[in-house]
MDAnalysis code that builds the backbone (N, CA, C; Angstrom):
import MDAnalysis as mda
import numpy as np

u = mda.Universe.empty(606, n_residues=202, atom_resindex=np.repeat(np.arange(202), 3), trajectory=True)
u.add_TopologyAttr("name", ["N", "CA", "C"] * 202)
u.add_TopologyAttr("resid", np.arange(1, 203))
u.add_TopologyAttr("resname", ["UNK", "UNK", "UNK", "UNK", "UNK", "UNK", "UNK", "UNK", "UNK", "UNK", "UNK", "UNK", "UNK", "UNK", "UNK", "UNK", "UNK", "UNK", "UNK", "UNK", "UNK", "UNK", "UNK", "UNK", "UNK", "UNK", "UNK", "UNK", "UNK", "UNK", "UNK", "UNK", "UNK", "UNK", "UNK", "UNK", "UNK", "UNK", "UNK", "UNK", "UNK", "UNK", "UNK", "UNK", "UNK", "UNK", "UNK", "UNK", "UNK", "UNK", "UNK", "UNK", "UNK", "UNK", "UNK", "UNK", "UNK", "UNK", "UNK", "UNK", "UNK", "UNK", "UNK", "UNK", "UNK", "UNK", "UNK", "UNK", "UNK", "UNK", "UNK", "UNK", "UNK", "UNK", "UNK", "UNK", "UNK", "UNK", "UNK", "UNK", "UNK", "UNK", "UNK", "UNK", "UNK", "UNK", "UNK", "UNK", "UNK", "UNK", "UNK", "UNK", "UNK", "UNK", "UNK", "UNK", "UNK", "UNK", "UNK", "UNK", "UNK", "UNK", "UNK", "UNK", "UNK", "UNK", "UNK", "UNK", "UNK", "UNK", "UNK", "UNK", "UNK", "UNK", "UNK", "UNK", "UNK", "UNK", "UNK", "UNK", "UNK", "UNK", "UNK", "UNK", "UNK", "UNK", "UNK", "UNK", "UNK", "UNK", "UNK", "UNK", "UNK", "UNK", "UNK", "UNK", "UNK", "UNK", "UNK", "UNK", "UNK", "UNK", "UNK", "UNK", "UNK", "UNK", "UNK", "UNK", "UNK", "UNK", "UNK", "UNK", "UNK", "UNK", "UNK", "UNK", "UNK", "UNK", "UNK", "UNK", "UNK", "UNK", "UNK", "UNK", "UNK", "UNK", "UNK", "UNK", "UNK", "UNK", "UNK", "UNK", "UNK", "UNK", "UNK", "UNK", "UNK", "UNK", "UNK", "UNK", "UNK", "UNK", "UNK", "UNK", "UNK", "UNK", "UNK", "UNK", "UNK", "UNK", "UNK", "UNK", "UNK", "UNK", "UNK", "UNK", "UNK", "UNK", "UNK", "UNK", "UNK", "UNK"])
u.atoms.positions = np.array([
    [-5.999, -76.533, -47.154],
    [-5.225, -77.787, -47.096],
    [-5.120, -78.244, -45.644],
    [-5.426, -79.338, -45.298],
    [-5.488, -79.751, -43.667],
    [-4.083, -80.066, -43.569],
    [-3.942, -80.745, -42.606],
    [-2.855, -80.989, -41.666],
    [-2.444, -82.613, -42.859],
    [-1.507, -83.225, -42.384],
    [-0.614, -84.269, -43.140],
    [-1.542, -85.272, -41.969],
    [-2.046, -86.664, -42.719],
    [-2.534, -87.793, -42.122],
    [-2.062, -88.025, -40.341],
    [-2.327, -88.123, -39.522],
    [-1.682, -88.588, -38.119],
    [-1.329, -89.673, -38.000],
    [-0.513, -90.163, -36.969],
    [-0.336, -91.657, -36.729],
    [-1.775, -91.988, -35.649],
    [-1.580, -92.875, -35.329],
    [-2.637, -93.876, -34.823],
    [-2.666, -92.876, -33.165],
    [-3.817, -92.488, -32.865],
    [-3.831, -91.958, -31.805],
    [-5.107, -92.009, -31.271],
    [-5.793, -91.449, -29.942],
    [-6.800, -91.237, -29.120],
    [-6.961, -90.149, -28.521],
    [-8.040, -89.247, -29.135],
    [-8.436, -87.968, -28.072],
    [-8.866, -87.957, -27.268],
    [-8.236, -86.938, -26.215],
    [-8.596, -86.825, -24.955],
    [-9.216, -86.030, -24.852],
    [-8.504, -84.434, -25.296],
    [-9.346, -83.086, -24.447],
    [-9.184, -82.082, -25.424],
    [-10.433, -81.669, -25.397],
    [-10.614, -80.198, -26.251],
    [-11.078, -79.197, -25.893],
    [-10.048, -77.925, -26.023],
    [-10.364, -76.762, -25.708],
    [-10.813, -75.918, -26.803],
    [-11.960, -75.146, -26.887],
    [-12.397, -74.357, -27.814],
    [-12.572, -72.824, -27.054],
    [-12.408, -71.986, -28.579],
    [-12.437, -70.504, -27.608],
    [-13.409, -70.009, -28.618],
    [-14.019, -69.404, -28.447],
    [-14.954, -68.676, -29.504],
    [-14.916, -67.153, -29.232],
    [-14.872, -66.178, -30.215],
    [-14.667, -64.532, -30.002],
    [-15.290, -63.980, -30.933],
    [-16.413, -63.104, -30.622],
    [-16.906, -62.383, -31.233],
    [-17.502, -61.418, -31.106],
    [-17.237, -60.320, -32.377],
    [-17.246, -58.381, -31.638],
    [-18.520, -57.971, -32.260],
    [-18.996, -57.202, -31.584],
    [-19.932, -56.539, -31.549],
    [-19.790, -54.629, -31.603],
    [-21.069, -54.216, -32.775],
    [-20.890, -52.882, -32.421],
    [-22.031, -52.471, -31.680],
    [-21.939, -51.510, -31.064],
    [-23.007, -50.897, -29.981],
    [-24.017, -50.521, -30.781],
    [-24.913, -49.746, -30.039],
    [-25.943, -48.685, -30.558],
    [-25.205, -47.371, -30.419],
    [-24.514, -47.562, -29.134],
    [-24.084, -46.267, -28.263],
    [-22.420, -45.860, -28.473],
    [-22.347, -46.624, -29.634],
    [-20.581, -46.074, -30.276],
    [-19.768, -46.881, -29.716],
    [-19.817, -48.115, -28.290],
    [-19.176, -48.140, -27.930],
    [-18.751, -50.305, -29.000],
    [-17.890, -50.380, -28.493],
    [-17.860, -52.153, -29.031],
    [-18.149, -53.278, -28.137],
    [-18.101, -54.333, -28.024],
    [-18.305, -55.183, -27.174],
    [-18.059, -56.606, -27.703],
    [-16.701, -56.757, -27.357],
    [-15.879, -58.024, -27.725],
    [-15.828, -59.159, -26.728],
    [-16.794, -60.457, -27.306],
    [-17.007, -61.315, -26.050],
    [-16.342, -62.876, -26.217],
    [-15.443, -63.798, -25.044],
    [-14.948, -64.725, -25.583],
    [-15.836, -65.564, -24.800],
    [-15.066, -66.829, -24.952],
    [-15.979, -68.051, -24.280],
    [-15.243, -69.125, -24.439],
    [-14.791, -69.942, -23.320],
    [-13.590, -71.095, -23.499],
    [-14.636, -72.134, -22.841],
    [-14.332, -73.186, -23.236],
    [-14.343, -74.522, -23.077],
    [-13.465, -75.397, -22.892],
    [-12.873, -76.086, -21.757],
    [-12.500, -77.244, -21.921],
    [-13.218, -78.904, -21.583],
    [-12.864, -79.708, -22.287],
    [-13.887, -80.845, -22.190],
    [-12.970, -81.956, -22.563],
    [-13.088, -83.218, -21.208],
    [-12.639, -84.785, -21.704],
    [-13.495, -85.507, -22.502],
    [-12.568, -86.552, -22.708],
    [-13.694, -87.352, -23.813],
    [-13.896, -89.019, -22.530],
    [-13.180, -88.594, -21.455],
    [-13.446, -89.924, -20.801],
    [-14.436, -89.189, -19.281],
    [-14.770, -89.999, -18.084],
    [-15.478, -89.973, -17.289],
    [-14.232, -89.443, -15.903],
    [-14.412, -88.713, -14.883],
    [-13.151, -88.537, -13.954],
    [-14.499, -87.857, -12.745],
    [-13.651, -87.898, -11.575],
    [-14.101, -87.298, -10.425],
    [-13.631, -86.320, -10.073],
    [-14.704, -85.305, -9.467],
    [-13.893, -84.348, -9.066],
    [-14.323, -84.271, -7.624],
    [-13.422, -83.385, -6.772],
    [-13.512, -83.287, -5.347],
    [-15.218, -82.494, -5.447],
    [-15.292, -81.373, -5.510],
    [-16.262, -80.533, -5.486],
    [-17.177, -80.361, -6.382],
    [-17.250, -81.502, -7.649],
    [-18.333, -81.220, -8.462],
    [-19.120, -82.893, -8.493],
    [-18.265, -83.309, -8.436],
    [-18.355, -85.277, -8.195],
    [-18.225, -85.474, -9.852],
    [-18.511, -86.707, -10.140],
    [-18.293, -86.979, -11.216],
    [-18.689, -86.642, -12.732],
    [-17.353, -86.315, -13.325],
    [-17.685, -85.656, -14.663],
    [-17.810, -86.644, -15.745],
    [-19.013, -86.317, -16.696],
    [-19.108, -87.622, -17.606],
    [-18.190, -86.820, -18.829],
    [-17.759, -87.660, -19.933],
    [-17.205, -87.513, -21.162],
    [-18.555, -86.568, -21.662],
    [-17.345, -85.344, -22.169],
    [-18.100, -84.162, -23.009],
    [-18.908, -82.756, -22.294],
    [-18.838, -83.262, -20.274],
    [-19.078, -82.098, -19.241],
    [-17.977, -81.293, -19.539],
    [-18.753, -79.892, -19.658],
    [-17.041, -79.137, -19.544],
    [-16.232, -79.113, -18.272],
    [-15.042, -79.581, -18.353],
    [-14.424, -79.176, -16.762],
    [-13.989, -77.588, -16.809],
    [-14.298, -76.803, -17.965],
    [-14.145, -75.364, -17.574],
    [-15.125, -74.906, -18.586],
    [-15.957, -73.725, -17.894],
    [-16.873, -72.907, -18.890],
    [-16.737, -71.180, -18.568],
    [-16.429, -71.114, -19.440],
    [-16.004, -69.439, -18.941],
    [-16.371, -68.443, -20.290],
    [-16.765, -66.940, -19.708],
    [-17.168, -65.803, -20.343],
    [-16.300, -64.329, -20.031],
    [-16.210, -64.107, -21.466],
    [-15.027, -62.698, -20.613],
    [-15.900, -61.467, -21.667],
    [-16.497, -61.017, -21.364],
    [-16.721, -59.408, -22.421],
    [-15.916, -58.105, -21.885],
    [-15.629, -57.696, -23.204],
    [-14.666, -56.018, -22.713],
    [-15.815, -55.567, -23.575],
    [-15.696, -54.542, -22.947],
    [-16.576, -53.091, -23.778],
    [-15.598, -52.466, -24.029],
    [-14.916, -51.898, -25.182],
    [-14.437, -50.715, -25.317],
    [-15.086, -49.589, -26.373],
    [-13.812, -48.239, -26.548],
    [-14.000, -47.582, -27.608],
    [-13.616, -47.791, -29.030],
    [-13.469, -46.806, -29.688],
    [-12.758, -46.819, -31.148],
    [-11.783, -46.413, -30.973],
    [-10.977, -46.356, -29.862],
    [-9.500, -46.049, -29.444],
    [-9.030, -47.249, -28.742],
    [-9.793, -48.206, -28.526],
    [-9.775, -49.688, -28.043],
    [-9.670, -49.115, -26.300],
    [-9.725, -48.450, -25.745],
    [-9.689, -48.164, -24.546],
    [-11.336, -49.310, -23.955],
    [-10.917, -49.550, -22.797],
    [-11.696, -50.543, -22.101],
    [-12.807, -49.960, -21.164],
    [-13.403, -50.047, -21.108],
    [-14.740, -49.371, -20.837],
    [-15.589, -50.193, -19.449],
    [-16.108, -51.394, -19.794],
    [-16.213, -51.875, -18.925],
    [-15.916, -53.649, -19.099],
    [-15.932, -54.689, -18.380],
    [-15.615, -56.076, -17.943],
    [-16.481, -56.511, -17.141],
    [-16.951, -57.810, -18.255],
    [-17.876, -58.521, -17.140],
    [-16.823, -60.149, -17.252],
    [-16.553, -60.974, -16.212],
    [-16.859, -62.905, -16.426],
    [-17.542, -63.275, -15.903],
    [-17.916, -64.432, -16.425],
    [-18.609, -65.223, -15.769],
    [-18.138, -67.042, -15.594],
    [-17.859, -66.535, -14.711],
    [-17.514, -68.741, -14.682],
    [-18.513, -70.124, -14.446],
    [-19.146, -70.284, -15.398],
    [-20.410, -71.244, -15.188],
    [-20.161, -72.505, -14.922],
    [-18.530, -73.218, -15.137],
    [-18.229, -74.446, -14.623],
    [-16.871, -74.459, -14.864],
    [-15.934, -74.853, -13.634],
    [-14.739, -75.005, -13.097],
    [-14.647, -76.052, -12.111],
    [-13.175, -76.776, -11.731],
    [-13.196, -77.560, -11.125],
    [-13.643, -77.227, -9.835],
    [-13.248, -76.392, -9.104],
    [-13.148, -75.902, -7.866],
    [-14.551, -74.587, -7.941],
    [-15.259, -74.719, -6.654],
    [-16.399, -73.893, -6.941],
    [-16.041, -72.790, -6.459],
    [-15.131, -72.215, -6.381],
    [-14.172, -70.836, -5.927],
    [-14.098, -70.210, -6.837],
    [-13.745, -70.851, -8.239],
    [-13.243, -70.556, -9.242],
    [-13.292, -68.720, -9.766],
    [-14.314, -68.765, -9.687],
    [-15.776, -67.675, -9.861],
    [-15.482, -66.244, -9.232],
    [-14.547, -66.727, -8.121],
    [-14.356, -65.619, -7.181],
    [-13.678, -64.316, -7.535],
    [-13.040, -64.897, -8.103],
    [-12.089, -63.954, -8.874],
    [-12.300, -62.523, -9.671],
    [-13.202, -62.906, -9.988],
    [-14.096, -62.130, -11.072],
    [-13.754, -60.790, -10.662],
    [-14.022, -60.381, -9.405],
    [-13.926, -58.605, -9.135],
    [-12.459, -58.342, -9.687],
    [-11.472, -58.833, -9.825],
    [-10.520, -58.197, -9.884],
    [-10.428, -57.884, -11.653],
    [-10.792, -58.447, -12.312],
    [-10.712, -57.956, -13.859],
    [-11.201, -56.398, -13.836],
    [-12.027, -55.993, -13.147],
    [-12.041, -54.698, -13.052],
    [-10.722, -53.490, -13.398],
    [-10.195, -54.382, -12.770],
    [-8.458, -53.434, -12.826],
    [-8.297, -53.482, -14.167],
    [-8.980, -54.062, -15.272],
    [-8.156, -53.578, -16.782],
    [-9.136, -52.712, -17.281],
    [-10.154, -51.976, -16.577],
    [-10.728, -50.685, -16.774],
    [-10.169, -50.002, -16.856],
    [-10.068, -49.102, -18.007],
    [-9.145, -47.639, -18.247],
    [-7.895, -47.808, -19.119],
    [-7.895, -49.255, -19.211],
    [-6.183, -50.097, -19.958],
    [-6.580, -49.827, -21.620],
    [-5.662, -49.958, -22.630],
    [-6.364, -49.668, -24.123],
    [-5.514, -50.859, -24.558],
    [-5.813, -51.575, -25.754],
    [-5.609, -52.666, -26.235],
    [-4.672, -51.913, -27.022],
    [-3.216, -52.379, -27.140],
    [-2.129, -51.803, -28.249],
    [-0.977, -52.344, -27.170],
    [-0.068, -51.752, -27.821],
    [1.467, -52.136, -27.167],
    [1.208, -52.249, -25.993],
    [1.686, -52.972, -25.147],
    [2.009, -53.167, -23.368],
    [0.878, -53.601, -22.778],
    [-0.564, -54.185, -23.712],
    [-1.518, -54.782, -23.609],
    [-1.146, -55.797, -22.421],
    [-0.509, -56.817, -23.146],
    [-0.102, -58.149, -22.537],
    [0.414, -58.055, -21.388],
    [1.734, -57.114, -21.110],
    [2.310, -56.654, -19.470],
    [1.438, -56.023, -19.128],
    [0.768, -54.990, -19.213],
    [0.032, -54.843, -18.619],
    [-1.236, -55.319, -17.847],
    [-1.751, -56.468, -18.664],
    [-2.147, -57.649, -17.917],
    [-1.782, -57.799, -16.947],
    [-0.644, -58.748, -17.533],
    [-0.012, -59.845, -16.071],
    [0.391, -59.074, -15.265],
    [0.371, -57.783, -14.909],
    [0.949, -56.698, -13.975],
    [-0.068, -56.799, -13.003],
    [-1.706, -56.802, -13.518],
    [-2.688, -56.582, -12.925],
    [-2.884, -58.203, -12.585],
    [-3.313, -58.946, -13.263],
    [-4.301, -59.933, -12.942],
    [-2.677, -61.365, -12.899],
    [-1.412, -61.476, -12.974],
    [-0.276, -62.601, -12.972],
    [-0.847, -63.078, -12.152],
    [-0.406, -64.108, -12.278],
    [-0.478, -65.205, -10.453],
    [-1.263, -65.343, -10.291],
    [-1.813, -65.701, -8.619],
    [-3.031, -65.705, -8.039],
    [-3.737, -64.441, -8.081],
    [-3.554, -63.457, -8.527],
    [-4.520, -62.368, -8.748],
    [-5.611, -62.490, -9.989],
    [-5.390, -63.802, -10.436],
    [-6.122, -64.046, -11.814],
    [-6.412, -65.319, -11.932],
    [-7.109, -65.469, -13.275],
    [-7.464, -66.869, -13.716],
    [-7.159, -67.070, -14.622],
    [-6.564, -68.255, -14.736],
    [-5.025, -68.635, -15.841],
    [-6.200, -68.790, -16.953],
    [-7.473, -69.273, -16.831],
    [-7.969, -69.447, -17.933],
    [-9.015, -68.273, -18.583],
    [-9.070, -67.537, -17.995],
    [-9.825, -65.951, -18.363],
    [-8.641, -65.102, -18.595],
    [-7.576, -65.256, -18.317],
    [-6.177, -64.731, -18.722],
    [-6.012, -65.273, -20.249],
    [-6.169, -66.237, -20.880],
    [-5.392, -66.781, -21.632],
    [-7.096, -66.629, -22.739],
    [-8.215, -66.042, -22.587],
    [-9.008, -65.352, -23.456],
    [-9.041, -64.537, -23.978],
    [-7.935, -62.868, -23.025],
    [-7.665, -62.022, -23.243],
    [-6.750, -61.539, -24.605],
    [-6.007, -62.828, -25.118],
    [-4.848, -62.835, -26.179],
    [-6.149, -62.683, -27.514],
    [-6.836, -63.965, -27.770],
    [-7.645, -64.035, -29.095],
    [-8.576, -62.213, -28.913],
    [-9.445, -62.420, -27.570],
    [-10.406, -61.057, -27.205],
    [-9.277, -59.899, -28.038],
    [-8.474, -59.659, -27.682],
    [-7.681, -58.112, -28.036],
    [-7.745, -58.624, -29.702],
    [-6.736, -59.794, -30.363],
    [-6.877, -59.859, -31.367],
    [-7.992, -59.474, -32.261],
    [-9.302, -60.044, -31.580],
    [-10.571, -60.380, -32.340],
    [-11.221, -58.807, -31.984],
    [-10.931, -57.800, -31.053],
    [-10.892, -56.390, -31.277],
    [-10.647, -55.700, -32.609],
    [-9.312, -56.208, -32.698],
    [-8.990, -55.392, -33.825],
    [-9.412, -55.561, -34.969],
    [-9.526, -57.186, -35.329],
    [-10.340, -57.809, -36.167],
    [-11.668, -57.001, -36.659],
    [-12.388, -56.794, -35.213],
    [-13.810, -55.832, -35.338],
    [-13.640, -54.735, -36.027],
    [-13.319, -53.543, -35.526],
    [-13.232, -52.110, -35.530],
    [-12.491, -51.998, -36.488],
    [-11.126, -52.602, -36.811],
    [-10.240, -51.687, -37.777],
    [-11.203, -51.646, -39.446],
    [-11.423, -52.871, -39.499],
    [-11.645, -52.713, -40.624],
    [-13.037, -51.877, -41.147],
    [-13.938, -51.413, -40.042],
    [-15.044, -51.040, -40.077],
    [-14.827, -49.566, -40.070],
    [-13.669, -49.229, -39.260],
    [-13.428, -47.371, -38.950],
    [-12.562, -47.223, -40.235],
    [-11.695, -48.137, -40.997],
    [-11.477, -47.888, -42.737],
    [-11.947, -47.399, -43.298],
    [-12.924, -48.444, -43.368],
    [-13.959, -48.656, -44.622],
    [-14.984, -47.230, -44.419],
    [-15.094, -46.695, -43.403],
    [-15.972, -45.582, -42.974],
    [-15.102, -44.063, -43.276],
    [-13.845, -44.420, -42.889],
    [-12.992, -43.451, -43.595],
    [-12.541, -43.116, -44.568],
    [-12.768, -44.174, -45.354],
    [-12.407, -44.248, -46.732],
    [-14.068, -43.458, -47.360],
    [-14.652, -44.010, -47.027],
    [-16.318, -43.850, -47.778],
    [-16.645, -41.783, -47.601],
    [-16.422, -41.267, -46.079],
    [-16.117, -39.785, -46.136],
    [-15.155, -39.248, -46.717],
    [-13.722, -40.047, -47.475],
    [-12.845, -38.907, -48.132],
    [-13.401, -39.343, -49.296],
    [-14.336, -39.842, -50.000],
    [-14.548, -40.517, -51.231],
    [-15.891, -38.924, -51.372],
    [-16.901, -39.212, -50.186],
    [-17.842, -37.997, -50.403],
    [-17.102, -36.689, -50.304],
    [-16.520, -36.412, -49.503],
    [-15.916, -35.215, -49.950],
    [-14.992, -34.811, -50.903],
    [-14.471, -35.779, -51.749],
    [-14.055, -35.462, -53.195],
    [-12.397, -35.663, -52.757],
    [-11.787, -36.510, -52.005],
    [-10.613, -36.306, -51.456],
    [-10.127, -37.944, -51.579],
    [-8.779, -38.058, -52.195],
    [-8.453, -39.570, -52.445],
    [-7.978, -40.152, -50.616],
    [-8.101, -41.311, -50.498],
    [-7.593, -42.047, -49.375],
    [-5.819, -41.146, -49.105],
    [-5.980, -40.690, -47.946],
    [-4.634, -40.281, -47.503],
    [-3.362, -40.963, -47.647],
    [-2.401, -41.549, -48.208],
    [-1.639, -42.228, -48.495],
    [-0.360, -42.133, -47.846],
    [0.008, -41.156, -47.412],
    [0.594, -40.142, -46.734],
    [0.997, -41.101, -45.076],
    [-0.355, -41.579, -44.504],
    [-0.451, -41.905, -42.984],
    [0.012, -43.415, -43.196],
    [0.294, -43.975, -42.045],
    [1.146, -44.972, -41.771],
    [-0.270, -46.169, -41.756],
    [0.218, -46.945, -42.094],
    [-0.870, -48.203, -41.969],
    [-0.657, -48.537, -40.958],
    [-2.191, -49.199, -40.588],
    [-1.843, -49.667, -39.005],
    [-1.135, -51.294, -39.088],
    [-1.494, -51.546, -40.540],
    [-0.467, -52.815, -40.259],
    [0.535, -53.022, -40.573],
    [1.248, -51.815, -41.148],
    [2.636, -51.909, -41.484],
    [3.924, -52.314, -40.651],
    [3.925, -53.346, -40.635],
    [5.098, -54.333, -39.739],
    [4.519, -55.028, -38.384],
    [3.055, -55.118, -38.850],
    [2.650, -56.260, -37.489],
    [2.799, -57.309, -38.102],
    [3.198, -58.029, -38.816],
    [3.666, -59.773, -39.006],
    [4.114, -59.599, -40.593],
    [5.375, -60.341, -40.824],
    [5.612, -60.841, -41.805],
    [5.433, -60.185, -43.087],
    [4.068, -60.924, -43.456],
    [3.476, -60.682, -44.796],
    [2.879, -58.495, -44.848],
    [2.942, -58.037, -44.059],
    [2.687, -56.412, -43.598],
    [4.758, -56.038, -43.467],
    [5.591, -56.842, -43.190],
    [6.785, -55.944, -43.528],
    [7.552, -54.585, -44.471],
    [7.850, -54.129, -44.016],
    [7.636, -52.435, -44.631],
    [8.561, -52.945, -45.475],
    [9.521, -53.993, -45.747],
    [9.944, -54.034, -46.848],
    [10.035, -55.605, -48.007],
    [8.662, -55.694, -47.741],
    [8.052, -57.049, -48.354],
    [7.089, -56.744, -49.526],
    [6.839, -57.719, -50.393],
    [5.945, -57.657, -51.288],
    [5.124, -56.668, -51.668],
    [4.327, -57.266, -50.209],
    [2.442, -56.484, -50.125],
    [2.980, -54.988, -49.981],
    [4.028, -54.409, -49.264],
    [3.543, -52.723, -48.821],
    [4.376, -51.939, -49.626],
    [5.286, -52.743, -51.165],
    [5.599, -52.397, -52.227],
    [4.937, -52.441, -53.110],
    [3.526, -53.199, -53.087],
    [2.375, -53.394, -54.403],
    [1.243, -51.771, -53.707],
    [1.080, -52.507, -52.502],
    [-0.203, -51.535, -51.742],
    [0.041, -50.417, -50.764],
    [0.878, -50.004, -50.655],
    [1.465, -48.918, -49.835],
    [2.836, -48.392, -50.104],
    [3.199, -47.828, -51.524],
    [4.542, -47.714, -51.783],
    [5.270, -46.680, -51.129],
    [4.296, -45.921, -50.553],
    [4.934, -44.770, -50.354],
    [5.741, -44.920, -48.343],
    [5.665, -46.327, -48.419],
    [6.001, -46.722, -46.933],
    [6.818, -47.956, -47.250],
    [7.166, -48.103, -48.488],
    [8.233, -49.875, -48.628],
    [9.536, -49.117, -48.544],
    [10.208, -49.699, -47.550],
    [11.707, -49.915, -47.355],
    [12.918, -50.855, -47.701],
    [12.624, -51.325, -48.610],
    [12.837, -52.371, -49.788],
    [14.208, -51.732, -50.420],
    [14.879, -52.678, -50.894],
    [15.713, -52.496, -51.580],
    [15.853, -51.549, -53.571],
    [14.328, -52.850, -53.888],
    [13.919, -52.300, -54.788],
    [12.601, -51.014, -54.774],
    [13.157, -50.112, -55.593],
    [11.960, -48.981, -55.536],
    [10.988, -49.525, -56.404],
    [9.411, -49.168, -56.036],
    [8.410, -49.240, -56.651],
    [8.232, -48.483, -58.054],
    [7.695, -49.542, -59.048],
    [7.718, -49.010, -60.455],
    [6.467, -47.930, -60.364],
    [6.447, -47.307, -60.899],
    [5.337, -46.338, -61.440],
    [4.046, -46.692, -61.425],
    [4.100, -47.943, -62.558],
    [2.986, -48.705, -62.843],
    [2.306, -48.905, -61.113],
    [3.372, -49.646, -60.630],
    [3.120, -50.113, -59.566],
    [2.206, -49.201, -58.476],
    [3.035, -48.306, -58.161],
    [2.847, -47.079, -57.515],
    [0.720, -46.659, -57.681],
    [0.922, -46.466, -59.148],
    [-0.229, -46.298, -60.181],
    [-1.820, -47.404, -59.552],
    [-0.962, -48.303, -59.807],
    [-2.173, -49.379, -59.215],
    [-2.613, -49.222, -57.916],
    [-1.560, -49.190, -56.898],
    [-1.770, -49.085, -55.434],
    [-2.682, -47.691, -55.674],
    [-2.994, -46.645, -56.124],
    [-4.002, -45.392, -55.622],
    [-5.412, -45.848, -55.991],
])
């Protein structure tokens, strides 16, 4: 369902981010973003001269390599168009989120390293979807792989262990719907799970 009709308006500027993970050969992952911003009218710039409608005034690349522990491995950017031809410079310092692992204190831990002028507000603000679109990758792939070895070795899915999404948003609340249909043995709900119920979720 889209959005409700708009009133009468004119676009200016669009930013697009694109993210997408990759698995290695070599075990490891490789989650890469890519931002765009772009006018729809003509402007000058000091150091690039004039931008026509649809030049990006920002083009940027961020890849993390990590593990299956989301630990960060290595960082490349690349800044192929920015206002200022400095822009670019920056780049050595992303290094510093080598050794960092994507999970709690992700985000401070960022801005600890790269806040302020130690960073680029717009290779900063790739890092949010990149971690997301991590997890996106791997979780569901190291599941589905875990599930498929307790299946060959004759052993039901552990039920026992905590989901990893049990209480990351809303609809995953330990005492909501979904983790009383599909994870009963973790709903904190008022109402206890029926049998049946219970039954279906294995």
């Amino acid at each position: 369902m889209p959005l409700s009709p708009p009133a009468e308006r004119q676009h200016i500027h669009t930013r697009e981010i694109a993210c997408r993970g990759y698995r290695r050969a070599d075990g490891l992952w490789d989650i890469e973003g890519h931002l765009t911003d772009v006018k729809t009218y003509a402007f000058q710039t000091e150091q690039r001269g004039r931008l026509e409608p649809g030049d990006p005034v920002h083009e940027m690349w961020l890849r993390l390599t990590i593990d299956s522990q989301f630990k960060v491995h290595a960082i490349e950017t690349v800044t192929d168009k920015s206002p200022f031809l400095a822009c670019g410079d920056i780049a050595p310092n992303y290094q510093r989120l080598v050794g960092l692992s994507i999970g709690k204190g992700w985000t401070r831990a960022v801005k600890e390293r790269l806040g302020g002028v130690e960073g680029c507000t717009h290779l900063m603000e790739l890092l949010g979807p990149i971690a997301t679109t991590a997890f996106q990758t791997i979780y569901p792939i190291l599941a589905r792989e875990a599930e498929e070895r307790a299946k060959a070795a004759g052993r039901g899915q552990d039920r026992k262990a905590r989901p990893v999404l049990l209480n990351m948003c809303h609809i995953f609340a330990s005492d909501g719907e979904v983790v009383r249909t599909f994870w009963p043995e973790h709903y904190t709900g008022d109402c206890e799970p029926t049998n049946a119920e219970a039954e279906a979720a294995e």
